[in-house]
N, CA and C of each residue as an Amber inpcrd file, in Angstrom:
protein
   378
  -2.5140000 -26.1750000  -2.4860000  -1.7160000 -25.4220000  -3.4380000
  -2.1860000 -23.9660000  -3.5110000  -3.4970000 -23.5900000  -3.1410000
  -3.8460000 -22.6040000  -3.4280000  -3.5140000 -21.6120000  -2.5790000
  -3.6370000 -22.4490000  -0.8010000  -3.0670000 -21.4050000   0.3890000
  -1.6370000 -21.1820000   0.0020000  -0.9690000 -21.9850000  -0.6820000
   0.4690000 -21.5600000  -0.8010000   0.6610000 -20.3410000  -1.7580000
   0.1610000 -20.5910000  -3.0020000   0.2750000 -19.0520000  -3.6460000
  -0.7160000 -18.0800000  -3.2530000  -1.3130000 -17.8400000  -1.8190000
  -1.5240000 -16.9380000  -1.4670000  -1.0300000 -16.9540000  -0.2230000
  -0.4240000 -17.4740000   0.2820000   0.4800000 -17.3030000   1.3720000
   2.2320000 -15.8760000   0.5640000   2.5540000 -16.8690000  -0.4780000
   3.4960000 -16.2370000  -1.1710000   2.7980000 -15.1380000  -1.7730000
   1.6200000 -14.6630000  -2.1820000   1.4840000 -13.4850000  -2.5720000
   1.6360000 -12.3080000  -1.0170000   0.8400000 -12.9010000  -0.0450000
   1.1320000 -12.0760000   1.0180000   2.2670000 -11.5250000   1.0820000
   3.0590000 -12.4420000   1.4910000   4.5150000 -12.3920000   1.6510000
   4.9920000 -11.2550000   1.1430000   5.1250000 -11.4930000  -0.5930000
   5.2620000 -10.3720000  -1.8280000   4.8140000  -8.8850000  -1.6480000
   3.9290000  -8.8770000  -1.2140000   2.7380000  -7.9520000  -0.9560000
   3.7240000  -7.0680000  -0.1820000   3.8370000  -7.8110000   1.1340000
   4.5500000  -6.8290000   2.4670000   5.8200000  -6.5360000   2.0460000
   6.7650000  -7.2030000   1.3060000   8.1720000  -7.0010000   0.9120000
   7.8020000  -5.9930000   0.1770000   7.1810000  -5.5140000  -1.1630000
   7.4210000  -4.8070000  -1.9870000   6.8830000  -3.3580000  -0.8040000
   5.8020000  -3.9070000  -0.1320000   5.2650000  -2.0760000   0.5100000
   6.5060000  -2.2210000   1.0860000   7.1380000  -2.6010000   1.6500000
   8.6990000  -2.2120000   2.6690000   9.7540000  -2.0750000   1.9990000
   9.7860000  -1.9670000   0.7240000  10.6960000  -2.4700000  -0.4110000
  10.6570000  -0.7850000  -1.1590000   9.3370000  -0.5380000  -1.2220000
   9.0580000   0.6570000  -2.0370000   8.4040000   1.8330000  -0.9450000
   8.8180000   1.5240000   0.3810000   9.0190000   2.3840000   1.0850000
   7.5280000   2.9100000   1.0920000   6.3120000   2.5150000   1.1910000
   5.0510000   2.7520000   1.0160000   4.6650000   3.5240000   2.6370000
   5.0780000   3.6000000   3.2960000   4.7930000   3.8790000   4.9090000
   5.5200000   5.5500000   5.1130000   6.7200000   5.4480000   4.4940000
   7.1990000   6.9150000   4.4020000   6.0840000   7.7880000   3.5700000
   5.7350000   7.6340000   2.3110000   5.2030000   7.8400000   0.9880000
   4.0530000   8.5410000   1.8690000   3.4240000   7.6760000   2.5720000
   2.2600000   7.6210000   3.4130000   1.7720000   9.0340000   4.5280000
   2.8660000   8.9470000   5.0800000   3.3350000   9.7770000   5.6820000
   3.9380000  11.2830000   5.5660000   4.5480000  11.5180000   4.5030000
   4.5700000  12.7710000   4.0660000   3.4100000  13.3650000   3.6880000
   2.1970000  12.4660000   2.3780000   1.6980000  13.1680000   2.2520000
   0.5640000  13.3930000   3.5340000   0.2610000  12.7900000   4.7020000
  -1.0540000  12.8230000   5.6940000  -0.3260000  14.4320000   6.3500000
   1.5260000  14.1490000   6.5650000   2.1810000  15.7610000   7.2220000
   2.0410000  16.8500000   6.4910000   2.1670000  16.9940000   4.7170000
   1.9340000  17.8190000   4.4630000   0.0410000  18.6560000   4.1400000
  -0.3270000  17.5660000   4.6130000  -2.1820000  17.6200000   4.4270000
  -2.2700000  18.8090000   6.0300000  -1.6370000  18.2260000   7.0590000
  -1.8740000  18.9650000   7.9820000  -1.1650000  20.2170000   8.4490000
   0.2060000  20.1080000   7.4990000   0.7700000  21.9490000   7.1750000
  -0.2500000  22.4430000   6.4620000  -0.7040000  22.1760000   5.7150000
  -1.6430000  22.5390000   5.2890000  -2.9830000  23.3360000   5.2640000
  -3.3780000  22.0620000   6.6100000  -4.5540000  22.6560000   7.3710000
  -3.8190000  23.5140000   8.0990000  -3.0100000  23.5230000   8.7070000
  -2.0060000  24.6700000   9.4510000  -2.4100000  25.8830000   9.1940000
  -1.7780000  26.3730000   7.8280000  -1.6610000  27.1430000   7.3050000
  -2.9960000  28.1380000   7.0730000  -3.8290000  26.9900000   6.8010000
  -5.5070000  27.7370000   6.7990000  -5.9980000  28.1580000   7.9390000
  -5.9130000  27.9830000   8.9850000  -6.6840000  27.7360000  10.5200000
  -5.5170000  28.8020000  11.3260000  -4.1210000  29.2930000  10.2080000
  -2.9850000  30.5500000  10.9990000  -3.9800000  31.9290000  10.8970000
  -3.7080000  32.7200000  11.9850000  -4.3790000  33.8490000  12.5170000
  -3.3530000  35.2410000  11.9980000  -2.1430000  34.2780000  11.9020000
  -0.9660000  34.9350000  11.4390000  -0.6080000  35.6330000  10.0260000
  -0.8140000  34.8470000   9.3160000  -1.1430000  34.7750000   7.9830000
  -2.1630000  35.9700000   7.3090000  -1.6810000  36.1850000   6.4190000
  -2.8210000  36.8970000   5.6920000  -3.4000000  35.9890000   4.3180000
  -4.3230000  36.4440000   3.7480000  -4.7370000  35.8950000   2.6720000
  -3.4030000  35.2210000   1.5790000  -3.0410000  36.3010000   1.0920000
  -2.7350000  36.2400000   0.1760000  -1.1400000  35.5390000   0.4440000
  -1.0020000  35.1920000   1.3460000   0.6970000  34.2500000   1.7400000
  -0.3230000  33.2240000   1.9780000  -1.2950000  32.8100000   2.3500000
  -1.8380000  31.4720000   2.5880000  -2.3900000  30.8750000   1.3140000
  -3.0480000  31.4670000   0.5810000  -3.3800000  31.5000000  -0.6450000
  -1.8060000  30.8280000  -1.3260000  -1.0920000  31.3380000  -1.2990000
   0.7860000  31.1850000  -1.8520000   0.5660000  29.7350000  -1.3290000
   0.7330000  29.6770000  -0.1360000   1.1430000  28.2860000   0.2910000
   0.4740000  27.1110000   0.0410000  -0.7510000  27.3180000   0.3960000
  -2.2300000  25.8910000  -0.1270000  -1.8530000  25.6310000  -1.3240000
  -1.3910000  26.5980000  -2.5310000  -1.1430000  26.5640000  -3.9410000
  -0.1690000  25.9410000  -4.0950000   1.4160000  25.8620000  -3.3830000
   2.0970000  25.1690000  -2.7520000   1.9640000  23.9400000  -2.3850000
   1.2300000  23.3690000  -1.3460000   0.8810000  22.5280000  -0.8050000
  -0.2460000  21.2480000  -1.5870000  -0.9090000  22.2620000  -2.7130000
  -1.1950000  21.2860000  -3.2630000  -0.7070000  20.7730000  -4.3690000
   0.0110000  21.5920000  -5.0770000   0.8170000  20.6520000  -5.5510000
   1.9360000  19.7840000  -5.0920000   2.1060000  19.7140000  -4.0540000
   2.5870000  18.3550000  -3.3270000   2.4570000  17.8380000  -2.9480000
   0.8910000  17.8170000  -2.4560000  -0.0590000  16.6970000  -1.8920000
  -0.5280000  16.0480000  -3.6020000  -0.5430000  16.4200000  -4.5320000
  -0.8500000  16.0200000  -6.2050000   0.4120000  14.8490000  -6.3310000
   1.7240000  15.4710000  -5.7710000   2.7580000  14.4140000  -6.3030000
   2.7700000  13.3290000  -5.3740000   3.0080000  13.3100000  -3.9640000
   2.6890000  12.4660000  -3.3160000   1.8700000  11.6070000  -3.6100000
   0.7720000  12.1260000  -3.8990000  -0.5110000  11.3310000  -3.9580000
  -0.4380000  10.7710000  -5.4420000   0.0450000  11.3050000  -6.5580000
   0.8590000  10.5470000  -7.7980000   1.8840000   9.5740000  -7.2200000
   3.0390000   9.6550000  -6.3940000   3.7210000   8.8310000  -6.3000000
   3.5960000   7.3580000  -5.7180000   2.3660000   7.6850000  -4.4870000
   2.3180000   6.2150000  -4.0360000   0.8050000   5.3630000  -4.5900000
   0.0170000   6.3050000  -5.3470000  -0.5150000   5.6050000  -6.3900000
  -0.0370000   4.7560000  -7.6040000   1.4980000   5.3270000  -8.1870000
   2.3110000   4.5870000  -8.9950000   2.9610000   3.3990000  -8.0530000
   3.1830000   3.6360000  -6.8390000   3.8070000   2.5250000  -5.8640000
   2.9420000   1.3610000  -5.6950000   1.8250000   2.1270000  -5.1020000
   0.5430000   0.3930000  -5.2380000   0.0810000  -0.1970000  -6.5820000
   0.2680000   0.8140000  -7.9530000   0.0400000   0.0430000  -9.3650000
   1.0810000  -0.5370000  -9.6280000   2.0210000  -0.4780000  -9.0990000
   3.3380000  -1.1820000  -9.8070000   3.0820000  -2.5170000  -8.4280000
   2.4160000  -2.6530000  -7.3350000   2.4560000  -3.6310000  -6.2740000
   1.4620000  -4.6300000  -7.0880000   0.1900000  -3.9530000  -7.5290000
  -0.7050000  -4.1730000  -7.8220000  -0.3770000  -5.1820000  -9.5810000
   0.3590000  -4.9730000  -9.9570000   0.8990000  -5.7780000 -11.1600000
   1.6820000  -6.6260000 -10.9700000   2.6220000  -6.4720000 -10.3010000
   3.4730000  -7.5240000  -9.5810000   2.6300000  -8.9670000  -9.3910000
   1.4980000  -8.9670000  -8.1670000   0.6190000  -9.7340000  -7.8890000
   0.0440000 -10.1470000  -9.1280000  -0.6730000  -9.4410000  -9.2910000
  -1.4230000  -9.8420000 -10.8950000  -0.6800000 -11.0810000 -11.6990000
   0.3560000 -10.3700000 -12.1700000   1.5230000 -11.1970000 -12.8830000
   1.8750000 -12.5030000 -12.3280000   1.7610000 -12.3270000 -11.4120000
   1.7230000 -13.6500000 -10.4780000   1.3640000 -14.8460000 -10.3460000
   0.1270000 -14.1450000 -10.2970000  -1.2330000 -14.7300000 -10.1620000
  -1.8270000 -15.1450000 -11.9280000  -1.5470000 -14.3040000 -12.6340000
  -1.3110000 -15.2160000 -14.2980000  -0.4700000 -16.1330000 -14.5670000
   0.7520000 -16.0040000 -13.7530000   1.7650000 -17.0490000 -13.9250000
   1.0680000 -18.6070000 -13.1020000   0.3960000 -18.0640000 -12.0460000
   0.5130000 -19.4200000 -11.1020000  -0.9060000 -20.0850000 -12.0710000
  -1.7400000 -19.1900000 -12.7420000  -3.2970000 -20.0930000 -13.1970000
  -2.6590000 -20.6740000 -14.5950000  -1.8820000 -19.7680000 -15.2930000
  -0.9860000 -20.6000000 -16.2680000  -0.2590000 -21.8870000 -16.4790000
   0.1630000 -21.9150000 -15.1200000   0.9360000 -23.2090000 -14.7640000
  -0.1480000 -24.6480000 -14.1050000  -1.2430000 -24.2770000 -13.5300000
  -1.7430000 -24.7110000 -12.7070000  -3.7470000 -24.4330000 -13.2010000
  -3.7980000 -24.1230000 -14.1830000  -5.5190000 -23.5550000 -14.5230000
  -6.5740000 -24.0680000 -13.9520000  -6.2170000 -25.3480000 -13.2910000
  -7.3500000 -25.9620000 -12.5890000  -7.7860000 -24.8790000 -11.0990000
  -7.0410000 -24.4000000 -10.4520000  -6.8400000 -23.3000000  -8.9870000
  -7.2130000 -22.0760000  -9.7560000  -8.2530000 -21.7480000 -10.7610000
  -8.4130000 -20.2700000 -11.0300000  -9.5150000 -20.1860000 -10.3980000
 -10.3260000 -20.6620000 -10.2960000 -11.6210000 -20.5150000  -9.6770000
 -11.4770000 -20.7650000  -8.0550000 -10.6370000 -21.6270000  -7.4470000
 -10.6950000 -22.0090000  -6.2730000  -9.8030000 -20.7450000  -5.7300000
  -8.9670000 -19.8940000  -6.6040000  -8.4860000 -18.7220000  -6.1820000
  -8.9030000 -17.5190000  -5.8930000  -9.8730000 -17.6630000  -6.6090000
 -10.8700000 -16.1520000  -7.4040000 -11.9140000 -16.6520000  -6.1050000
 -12.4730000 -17.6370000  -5.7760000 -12.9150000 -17.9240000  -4.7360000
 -12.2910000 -17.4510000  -2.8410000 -11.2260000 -17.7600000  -3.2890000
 -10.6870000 -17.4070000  -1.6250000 -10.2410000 -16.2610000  -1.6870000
 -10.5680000 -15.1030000  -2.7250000 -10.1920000 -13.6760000  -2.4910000
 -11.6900000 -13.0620000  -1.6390000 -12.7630000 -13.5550000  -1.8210000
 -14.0040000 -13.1280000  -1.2660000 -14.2250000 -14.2000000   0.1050000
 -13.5900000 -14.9550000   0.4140000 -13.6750000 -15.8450000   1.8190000
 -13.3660000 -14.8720000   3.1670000 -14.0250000 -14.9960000   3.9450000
 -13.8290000 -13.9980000   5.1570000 -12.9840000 -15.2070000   6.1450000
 -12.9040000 -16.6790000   6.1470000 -12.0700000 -17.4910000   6.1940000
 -10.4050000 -17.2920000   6.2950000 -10.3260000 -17.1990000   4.8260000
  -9.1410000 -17.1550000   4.1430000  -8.6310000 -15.7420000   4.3720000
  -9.7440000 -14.5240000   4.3910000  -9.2100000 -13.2780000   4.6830000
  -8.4750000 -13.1420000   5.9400000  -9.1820000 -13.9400000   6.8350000
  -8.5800000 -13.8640000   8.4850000  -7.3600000 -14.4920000   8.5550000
  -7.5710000 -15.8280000   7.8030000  -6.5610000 -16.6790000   7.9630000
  -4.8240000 -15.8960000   7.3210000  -5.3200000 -15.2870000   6.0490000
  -3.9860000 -14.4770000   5.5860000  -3.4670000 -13.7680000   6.1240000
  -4.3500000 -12.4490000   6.9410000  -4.1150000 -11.3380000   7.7830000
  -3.2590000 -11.8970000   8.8300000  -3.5480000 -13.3950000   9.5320000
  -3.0420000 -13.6840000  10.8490000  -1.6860000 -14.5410000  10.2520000
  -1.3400000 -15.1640000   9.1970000   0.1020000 -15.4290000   8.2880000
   0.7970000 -13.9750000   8.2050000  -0.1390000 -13.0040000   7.8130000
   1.0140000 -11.6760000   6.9790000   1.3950000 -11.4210000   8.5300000
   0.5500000 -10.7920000   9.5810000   1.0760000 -10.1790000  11.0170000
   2.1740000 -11.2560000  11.0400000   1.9990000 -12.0100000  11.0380000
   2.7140000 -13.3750000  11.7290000   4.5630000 -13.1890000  10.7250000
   4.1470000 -13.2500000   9.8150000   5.3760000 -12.8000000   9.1940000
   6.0220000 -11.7850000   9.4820000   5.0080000 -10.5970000   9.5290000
   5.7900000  -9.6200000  10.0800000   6.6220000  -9.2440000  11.0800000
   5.9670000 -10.1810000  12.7060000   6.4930000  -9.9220000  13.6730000
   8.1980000 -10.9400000  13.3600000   8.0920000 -11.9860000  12.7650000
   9.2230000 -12.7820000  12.4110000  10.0870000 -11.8100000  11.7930000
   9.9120000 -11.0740000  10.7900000  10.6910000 -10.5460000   9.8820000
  11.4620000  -9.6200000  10.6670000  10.8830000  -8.8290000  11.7370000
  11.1850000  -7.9190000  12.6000000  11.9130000  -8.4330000  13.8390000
  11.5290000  -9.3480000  14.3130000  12.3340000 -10.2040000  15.3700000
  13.5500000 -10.4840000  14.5830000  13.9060000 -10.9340000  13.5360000
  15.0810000 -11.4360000  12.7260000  16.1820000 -10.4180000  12.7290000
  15.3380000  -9.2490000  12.1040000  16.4800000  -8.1520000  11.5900000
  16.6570000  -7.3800000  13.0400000  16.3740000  -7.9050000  13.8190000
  16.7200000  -6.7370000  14.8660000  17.6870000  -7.5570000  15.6480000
């Protein structure tokens, strides 16, 4: 019972990052980190337009980096909630749960379910 609600949390896990678009999120801010560095390392530039832009740049590396921090706390509750619902229903699996989050076992074993899902999920929709 226990691999199953962590099989289904996996599951959950990967839908919501693909769900809430966590890989784009990801990605803007690592591109705008390296306009960034761009901008510092331009020969072109003078101070005071680079100065403009970093000032620029960081406040949008601030929102980014606000936005997909709100993306993994809202992932991050989801699970949770979950995981109160399933020890609620079931209180005897709290410990045998809280247990297989520190298993290097169970860690491998999930990682090779989530890939495994993934490549399915992707074979499907294509």
């Amino acid at each position: 019972m226990t691999y199953v609600f962590l099989v289904i949390s996996c599951i959950v896990f990967i839908e919501l990052f693909i769900f809430l678009d966590l890989k784009s999120e990801a990605t803007k801010l690592v591109t705008r980190s390296r306009e960034a560095t761009g901008v510092m390392m331009s020969s072109k530039l003078d101070d005071d337009a680079k100065e403009a832009m970093i000032r620029q740049a960081s406040v949008d590396i601030f929102k980014a980096t606000f936005v997909l921090a709100i993306k993994f706390l809202l992932i991050v509750m989801v699970l949770y909630g979950m995981y109160w619902l399933f020890i609620t229903i079931v209180p005897a699996l709290r410990a045998e749960i809280l247990d297989s989050f520190v298993s290097p076992l169970v860690i491998v074993g999930l990682t090779i379910v989530a890939m495994s899902y993934v490549w399915v999920r992707n074979a499907v929709l294509k």
